[in-house]
Structure formats: structure tokens, C-alpha cells
VMD Tcl script that draws the C-alpha trace (Angstrom):
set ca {
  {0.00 0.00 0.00}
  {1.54 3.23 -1.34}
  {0.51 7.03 0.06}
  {2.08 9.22 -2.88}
  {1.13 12.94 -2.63}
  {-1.75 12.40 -0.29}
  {-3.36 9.28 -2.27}
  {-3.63 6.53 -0.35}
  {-4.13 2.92 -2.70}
  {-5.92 0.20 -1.52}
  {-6.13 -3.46 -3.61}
  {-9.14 -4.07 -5.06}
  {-11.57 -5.98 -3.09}
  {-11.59 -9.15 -6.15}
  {-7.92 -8.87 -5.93}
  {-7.02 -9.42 -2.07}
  {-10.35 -12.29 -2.40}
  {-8.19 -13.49 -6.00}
  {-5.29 -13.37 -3.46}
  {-6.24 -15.98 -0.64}
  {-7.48 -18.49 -3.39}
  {-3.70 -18.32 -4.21}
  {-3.24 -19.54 -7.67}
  {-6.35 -20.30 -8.99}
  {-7.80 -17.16 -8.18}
  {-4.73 -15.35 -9.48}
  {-4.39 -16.94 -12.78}
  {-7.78 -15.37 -14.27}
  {-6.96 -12.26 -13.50}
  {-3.43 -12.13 -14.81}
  {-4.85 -13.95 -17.67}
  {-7.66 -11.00 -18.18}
  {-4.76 -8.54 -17.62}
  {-2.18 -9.63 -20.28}
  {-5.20 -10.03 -22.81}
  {-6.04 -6.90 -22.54}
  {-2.22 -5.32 -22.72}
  {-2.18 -7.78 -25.78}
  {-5.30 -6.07 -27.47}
  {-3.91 -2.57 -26.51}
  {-1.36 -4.00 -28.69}
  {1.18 -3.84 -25.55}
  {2.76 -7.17 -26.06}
  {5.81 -6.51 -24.02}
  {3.49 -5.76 -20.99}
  {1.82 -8.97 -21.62}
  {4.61 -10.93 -21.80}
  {6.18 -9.31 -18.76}
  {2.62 -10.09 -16.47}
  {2.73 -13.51 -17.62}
  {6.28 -14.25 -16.64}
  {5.68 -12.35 -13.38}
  {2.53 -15.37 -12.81}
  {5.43 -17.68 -13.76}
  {8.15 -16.83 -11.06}
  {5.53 -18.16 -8.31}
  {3.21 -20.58 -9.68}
  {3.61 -22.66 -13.09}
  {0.42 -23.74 -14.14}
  {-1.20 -21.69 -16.57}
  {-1.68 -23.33 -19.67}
  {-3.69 -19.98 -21.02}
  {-0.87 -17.83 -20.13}
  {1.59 -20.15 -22.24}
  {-0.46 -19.72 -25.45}
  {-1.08 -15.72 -24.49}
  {2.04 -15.43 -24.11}
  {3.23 -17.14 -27.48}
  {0.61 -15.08 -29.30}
  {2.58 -11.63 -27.92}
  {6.06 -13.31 -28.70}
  {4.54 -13.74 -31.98}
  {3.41 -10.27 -32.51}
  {6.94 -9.29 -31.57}
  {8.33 -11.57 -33.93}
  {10.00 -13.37 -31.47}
  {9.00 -16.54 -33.41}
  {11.92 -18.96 -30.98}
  {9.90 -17.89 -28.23}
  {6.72 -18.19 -29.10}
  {7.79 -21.61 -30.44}
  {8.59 -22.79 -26.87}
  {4.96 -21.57 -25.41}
  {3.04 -22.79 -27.84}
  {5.37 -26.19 -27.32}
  {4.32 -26.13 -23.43}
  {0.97 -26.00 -24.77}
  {1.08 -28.67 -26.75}
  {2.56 -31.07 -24.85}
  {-0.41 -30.92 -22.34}
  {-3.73 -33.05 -22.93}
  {-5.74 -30.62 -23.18}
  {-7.51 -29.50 -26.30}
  {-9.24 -25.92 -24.96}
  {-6.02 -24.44 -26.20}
  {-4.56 -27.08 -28.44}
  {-6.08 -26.27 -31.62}
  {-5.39 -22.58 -30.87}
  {-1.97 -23.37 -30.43}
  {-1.89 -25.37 -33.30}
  {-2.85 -22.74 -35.30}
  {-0.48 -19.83 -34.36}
  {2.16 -23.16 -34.75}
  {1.13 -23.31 -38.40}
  {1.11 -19.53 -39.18}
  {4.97 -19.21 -37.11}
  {6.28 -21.90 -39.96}
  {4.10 -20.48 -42.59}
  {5.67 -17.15 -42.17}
  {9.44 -18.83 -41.70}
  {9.00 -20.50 -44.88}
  {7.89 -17.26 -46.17}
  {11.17 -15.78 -45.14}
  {13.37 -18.44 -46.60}
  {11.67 -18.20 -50.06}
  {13.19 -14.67 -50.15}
  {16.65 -15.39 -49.95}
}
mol new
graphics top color blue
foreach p $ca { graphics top sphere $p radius 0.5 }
foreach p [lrange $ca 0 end-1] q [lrange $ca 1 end] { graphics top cylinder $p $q radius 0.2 }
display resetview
């Protein structure tokens, strides 16, 4: 809790509740967060809320593919590479087939580049 020039901040009530359900109340909101800095097209933001959810807890299938999607848009294609590979390498298919599919377009656009040269 911060007091800069006379404001006083206070968490958000649905964050301190998020807080004591540890990580599976944290993860949706992190989630939520670095979707939204990923639509304000604010990847680095995203990626940097994700891998702060990552230093404590690692389960976060979501994150991995939100995360590879704002690597992506970076054109960090190595990275995104190893997200969407964490993702894959789950069984689960609620983000398989997503991840799948930004798999596809990573090689579609590397073959892309090689045809160039």
C-alpha cells in the first residue's frame, strides 16, 4: 500500500479475495490482464505479467499460449515456439487447436522468409 502525494491505494476488493485463493484465483486475472495489454497492442506488458505469474506458480496453460501469441506479434518466433510447445505437450484441447494454429502460421511465415533469400 503506497501514500504518494496524499493518495492513499488500496487493492481491489476481487484482488485481495483473487489473493487468498492463491493460484487459482490469481491466474484469471493475470490472464484478463495480459489479454487486454495484448489487445492494446502492448505485447511486451503482456509478456512481462505472464512471466511475473510464472516466477511463483507454473500452471497456466492460457498464459503459455497468451504469451506465445505476444512473442509472436513481436516476432519473437523462438519464443513463441517454446509456449506454444508447453501447450502442446499438455492433454488438453481448450487451447490445443489454438496453439496449433499460431504453430502453423509461425512456420508459414518462416517458410515465407526463406523463399526470399
Amino acid at each position: 500500500r503506497g501514500d504518494r502525494q496524499g493518495i492513499r491505494l488500496e487493492p481491489a476488493a476481487h484482488t485481495q479475495e483473487a489473493a487468498s485463493k492463491g493460484e487459482k484465483g490469481i491466474r484469471p486475472i493475470v490472464n484478463k490482464e495480459a489479454l487486454s495489454a495484448l489487445k492494446s497492442n502492448k505485447p511486451k506488458l503482456c509478456i512481462r505479467l505472464i512471466n511475473t505469474y510464472f516466477r511463483f506458480y507454473s500452471n497456466n496453460l492460457h498464459g503459455q499460449l497468451i504469451k506465445a501469441e505476444a512473442s509472436h506479434s513481436l516476432h519473437k518466433n523462438n519464443e513463441a515456439l517454446k509456449s506454444v510447445k508447453k501447450v502442446l505437450t499438455k492433454k488438453n484441447d481448450k487451447f490445443q487447436t489454438k496453439a496449433f494454429d499460431l504453430c502453423k502460421s509461425i512456420f508459414a511465415e518462416e517458410a515465407s522468409e526463406l523463399g526470399k533469400t
